[in-house]
C-alpha positions in Angstrom: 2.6 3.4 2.8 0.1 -1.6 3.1 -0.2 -2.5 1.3 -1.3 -4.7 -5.7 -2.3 -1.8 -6.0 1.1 -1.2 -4.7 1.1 -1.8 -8.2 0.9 0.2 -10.7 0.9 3.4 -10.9 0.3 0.4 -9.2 1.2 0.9 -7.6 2.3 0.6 -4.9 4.2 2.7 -3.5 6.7 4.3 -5.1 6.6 4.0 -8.9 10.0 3.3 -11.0 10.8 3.0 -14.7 13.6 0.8 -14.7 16.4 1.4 -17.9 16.8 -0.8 -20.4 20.2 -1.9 -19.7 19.6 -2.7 -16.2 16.4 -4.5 -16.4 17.1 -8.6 -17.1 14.6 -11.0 -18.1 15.7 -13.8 -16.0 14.1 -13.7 -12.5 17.6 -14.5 -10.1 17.3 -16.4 -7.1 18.2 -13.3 -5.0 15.2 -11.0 -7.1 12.5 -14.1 -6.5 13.3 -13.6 -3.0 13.0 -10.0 -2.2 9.6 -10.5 -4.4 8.9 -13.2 -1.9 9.7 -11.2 1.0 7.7 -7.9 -0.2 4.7 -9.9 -0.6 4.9 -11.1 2.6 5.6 -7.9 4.4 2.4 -6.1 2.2 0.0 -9.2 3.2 0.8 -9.0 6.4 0.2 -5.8 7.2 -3.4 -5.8 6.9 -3.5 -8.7 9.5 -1.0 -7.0 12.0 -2.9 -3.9 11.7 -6.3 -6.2 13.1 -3.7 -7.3 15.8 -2.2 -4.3 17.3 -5.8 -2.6 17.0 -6.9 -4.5 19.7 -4.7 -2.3 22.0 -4.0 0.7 20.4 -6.3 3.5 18.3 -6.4 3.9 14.6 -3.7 6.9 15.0 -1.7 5.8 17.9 -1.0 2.7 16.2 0.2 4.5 13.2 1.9 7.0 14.5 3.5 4.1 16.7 4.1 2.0 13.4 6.2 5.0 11.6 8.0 6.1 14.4 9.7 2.4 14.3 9.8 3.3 10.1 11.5 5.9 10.2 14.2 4.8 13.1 14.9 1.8 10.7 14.9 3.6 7.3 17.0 6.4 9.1 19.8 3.7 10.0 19.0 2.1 6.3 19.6 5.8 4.8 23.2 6.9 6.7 24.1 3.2 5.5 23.4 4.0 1.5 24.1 7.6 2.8 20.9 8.5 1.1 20.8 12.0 0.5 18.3 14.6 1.1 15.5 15.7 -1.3 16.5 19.4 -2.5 14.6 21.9 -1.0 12.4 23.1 -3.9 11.2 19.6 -3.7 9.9 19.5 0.2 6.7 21.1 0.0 5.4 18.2 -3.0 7.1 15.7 -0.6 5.4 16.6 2.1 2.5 16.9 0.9 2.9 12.9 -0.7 3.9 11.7 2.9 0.5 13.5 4.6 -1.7 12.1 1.9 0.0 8.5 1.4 0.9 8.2 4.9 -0.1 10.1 8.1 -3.9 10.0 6.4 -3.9 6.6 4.4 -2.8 4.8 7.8 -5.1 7.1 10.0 -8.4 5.7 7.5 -7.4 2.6 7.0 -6.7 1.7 10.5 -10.1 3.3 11.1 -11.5 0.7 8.6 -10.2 -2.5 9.8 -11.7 -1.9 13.2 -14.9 -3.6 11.3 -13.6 -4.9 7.8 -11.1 -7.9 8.0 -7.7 -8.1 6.9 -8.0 -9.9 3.6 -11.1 -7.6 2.2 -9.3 -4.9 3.4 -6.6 -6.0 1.0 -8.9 -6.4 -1.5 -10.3 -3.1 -1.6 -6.9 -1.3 -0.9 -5.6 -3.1 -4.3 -8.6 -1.6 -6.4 -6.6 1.6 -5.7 -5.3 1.2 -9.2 -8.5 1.8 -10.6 -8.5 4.9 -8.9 -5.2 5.7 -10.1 -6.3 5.4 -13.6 -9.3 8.0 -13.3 -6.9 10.1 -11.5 -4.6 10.1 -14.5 -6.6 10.7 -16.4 -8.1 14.0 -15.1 -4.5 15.0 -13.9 -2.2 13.5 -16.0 -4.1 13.4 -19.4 -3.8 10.1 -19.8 -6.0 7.7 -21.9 -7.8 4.0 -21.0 -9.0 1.9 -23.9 -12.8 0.6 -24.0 -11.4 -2.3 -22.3 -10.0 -0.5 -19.5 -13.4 0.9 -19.1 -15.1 -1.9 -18.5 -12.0 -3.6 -16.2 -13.2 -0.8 -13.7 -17.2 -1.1 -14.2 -16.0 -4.8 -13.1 -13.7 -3.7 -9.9 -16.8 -1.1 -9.0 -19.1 -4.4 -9.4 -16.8 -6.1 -7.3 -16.4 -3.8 -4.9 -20.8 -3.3 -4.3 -20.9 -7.1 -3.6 -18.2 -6.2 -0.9 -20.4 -3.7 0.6 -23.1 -5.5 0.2 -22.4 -8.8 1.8 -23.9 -10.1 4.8 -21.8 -11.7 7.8 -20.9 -8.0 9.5 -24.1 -5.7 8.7 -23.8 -2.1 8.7 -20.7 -2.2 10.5 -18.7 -3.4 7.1 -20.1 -0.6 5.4 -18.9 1.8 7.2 -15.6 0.0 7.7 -15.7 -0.3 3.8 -16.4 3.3 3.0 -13.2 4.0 5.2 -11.1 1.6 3.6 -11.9 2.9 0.4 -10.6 6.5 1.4 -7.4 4.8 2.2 -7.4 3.9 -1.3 -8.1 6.8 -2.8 -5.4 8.4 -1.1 -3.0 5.9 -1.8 -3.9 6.8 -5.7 -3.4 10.6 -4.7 0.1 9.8 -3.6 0.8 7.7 -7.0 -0.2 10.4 -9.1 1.5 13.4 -7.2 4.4 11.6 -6.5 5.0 10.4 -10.3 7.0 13.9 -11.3 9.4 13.6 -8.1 10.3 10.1 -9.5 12.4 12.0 -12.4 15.0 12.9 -10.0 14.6 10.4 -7.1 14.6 6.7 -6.9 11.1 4.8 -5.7 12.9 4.1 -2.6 14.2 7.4 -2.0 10.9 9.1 -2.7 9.2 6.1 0.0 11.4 7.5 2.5 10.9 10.8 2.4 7.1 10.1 2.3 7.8 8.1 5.8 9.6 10.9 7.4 7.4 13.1 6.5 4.4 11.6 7.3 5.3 10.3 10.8 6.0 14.0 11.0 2.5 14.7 10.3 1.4 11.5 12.9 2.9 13.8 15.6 -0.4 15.6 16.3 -1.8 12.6 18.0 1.4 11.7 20.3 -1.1 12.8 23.1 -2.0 9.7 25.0 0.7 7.3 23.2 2.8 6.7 26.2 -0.1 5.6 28.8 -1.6 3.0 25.5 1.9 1.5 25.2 2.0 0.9 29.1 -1.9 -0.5 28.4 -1.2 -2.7 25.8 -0.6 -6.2 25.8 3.6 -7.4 24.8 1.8 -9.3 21.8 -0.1 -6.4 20.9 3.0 -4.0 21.0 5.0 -6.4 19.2 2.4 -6.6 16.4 3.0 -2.7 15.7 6.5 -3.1 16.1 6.6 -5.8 13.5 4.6 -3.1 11.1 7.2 -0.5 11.1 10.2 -3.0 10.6 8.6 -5.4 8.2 5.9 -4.0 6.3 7.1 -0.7 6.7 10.5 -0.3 6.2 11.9 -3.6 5.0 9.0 -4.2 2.1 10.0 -0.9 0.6 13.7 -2.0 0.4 13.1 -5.3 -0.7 11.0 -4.4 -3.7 13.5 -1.6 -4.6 16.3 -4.3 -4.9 13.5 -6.1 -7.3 13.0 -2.9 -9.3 16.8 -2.7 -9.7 17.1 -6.6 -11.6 13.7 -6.7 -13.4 11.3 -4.1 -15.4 8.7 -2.7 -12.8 5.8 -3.9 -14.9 7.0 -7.7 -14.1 7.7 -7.1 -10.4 4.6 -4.9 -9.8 2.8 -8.3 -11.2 3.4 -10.5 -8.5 1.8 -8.0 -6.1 -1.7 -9.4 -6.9 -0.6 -12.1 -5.1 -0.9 -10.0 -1.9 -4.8 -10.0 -1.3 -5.0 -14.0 -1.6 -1.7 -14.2 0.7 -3.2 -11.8 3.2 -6.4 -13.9 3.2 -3.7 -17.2 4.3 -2.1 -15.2 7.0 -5.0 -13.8 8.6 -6.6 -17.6 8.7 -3.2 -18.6 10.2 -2.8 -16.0 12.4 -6.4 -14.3 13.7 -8.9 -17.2 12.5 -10.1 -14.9 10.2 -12.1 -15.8 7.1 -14.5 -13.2 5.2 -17.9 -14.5 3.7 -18.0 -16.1 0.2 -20.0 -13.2 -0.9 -17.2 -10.9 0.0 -14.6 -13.5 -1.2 -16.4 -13.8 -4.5 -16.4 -9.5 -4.6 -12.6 -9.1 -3.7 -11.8 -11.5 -6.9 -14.4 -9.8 -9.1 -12.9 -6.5 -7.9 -9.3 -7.3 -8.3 -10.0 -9.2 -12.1 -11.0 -5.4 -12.7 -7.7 -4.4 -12.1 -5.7 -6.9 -14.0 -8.0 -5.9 -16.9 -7.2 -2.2 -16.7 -3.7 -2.7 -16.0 -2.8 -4.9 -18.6 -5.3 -4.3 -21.2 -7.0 -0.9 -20.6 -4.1 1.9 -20.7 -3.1 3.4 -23.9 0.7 2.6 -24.7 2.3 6.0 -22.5 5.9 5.7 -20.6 4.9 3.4 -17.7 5.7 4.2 -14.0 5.0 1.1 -11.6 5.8 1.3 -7.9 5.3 -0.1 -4.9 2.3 0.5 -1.6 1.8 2.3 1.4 0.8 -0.6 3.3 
């Protein structure tokens, strides 16, 4: 639960109205550097997911990646002695850590066997604009003409994606896959938005975790014999996605959400796609074509537009991202 879209309802992965008295306007040292290090984390997951795939399958490698999660958020949660969701609450929470999890890793992972990291990013991070429709059908809520066409742009974006040469049928698929991952990072948003009334964004990303490596169980088959297969760099690439991306981006942005308003924080996460582009150059040699480039920006203009100019004035609820 990885990756702007992390940024509304954006996203991202846990959504948190921050009071009034604890939100500050000044951006501290210590707040500009968990931003710094949640960007990182989220950007980099698209690429370490390319890396470890080239050992492990779409689910092993997730189920691998939130079995390391939840180790380190369990040690995080008997630190903060974190308490349990009540148990009228488990069957929505469940549900959240299936959808935003166990199946948004399966698809994605699925996806980026043919799409590369930074378009993958890309089109994760229209999830917002997904979100919005969503919300609308779900949670009544209204978008302004402009917010309208902020998502005819992001669609428009997101054809020229599919569209583009360089990979052929191949990223179409890939892209149709990636796409489902964002669609069910928006079902997570929106059914996870009432839980956040009673639990904190990093609370409610936990239980998601747990949950949803719970889920991840049902391909276990086989994940012994693929660790002994894989190569140490390979291994280590999925290891660094459950510690990093996984577990310590959640935390890092929650300490953010604590010291700013989440509208402001969830802002700097469209910085992810073009940081993701940088470490997938610097780390794979991986560089999309300038039709897809030039798509990913259109698509992800879209989304500024609807997040900052299309919704009606309602009680926001920015979070954070599966990645």
């Amino acid at each position: 639960m990885k990756s702007i879209q992390k940024q509304q309802a954006t996203e991202i992965l846990a959504h948190e109205t921050i009071p009034a008295h604890k939100s500050q306007t000044h951006l501290g040292r210590g707040t500009l550097l968990a931003l710094v290090i949640t960007i990182f984390c989220w950007a980099s997951s698209f690429v370490g997911i390319r890396a470890g795939l080239h050992g492990y399958s779409p689910t092993h490698l997730a189920l691998l990646r939130y079995l390391v999660a939840s180790l380190v958020l369990a040690l995080y949660a008997s630190v903060k002695r974190m308490p349990l969701p009540q148990w009228r609450d488990l069957p929505g929470l469940t549900l959240t850590g299936v959808v935003g999890i166990a199946f948004y890793n399966v698809v994605l992972n699925t996806g980026e066997l043919s799409v590369s990291a930074g378009i993958s990013s890309f089109l994760v991070n229209t999830g917002p604009i997904i979100t919005a429709l969503l919300a609308m059908v779900l949670l009544k809520e209204r978008l302004r003409p402009l917010g309208w066409g902020g998502i005819l742009l992001s669609i428009t974006g997101v054809s020229i994606i599919t569209l583009s040469t360089g990979e052929g049928i191949h990223l179409s698929v890939g892209v149709l896959f990636v796409l489902l991952a964002a669609l069910a990072q928006s079902l997570y948003f929106v059914w996870q938005k009432p839980y956040l009334a009673r639990y904190s964004a990093l609370q409610c990303t936990t239980y998601a975790i747990w949950t949803g490596t719970l889920a991840l169980l049902i391909f276990s088959p086989g994940l012994i014999p693929e660790i002994q297969a894989a190569s140490w760099s390979e291994t280590t690439a999925v290891v660094y996605l459950g510690i990093f991306p996984a577990a310590i981006g959640y935390v890092s942005y929650a300490y953010a959400l604590a010291r700013i308003p989440a509208t402001r924080a969830a802002s700097f996460l469209y910085l992810v796609p073009p940081v993701t582009l940088g470490i997938a150059w610097f780390w794979l040699g991986e560089w999309p074509t300038w039709l897809a480039l030039v798509g990913g920006v259109i698509a992800i203009s879209g989304v500024i537009i609807v997040n900052v100019f299309g919704k009606t004035q309602t009680r926001r609820t920015d979070g954070v991202d599966p990645s």
